[in-house]
C-alpha atoms as one frame of an Amber mdcrd trajectory, in Angstrom:
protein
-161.206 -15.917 -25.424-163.062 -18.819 -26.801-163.686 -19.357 -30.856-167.377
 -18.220 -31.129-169.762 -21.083 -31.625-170.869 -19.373 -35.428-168.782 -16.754
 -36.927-169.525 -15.278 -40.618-167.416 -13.044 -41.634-167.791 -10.635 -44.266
-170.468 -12.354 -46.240-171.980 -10.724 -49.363-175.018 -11.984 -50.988-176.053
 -10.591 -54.357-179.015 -11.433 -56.406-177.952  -9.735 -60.013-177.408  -5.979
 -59.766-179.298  -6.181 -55.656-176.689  -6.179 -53.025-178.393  -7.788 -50.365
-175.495  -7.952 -47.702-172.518  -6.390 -47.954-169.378  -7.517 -45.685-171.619
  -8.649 -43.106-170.226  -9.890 -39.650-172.226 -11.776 -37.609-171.231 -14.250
 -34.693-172.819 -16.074 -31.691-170.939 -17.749 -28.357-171.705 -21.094 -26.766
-174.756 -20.704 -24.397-176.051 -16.907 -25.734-178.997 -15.943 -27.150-178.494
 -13.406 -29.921-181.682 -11.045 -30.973-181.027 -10.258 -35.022-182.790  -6.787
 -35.491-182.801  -4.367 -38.131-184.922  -1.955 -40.406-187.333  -4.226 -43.135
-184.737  -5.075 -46.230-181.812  -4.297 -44.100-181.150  -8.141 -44.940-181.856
 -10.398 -41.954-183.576 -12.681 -43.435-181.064 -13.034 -46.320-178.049 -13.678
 -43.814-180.547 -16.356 -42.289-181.034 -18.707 -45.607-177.370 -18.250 -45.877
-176.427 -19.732 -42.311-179.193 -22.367 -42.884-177.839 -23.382 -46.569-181.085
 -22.085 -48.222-179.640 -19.758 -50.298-175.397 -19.763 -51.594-173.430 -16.703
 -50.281-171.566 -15.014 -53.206-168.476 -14.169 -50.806-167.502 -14.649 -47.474
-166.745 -17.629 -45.039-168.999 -19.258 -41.868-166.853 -20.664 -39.143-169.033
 -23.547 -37.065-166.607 -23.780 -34.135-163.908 -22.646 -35.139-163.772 -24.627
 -38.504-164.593 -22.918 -41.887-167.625 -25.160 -43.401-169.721 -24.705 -47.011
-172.958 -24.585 -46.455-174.675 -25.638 -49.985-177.793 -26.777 -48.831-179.904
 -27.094 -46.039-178.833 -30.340 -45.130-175.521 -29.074 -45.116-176.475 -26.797
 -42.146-178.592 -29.638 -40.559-175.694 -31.777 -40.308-173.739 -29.223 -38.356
-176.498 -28.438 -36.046-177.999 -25.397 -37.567-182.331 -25.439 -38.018-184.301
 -22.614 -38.951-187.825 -22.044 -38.684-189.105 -19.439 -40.667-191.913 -17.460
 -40.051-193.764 -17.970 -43.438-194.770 -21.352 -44.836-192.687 -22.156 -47.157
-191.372 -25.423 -47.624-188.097 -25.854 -47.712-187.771 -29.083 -50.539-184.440
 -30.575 -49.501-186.537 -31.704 -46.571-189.144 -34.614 -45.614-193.092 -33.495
 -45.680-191.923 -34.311 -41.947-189.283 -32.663 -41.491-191.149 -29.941 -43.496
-194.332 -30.056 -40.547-191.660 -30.156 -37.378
């Protein structure tokens, strides 16, 4: 079977004492659409800023491919093909006003 086009694997993200994900798996194939569901604070939005380099994971590793990357910013993510598009309007500052507006 093919390498799935993102893999993260086992990523924790902890803000102080808050565990906001805990050993989570995620992955998604070449040509699938994946639906991310889950109960409010079950942490979708968290594992979100960390596959689009908004926010640092405290453990775990991202596969884009097949190869492990660090994603430390948002342009980070940009450069390997990742965009997000939140559904608030925050700016995200790393980017252009723009960038920011597409």
């Amino acid at each position: 079977m093919a390498e799935p086009l993102i893999r993260m694997q086992n990523i924790r993200k902890s803000y102080g004492r808050v565990q906001a994900l805990v050993d989570a798996n995620f992955h998604v194939n070449e040509k699938e659409i994946v639906g991310l569901l889950g109960d409010n604070g079950a942490g979708k939005s968290t594992l979100i800023k960390v596959l689009s380099g908004a926010v640092p994971l405290t453990s775990g590793d991202i596969f884009i491919r097949g190869k492990k990357v660090n994603l430390r910013s948002t342009s980070d993510a940009i450069a390997h093909g990742i965009e997000t598009i939140y559904q608030d309007s925050a700016l995200v500052t790393q980017l252009s006003i723009a960038r920011n507006l597409f």
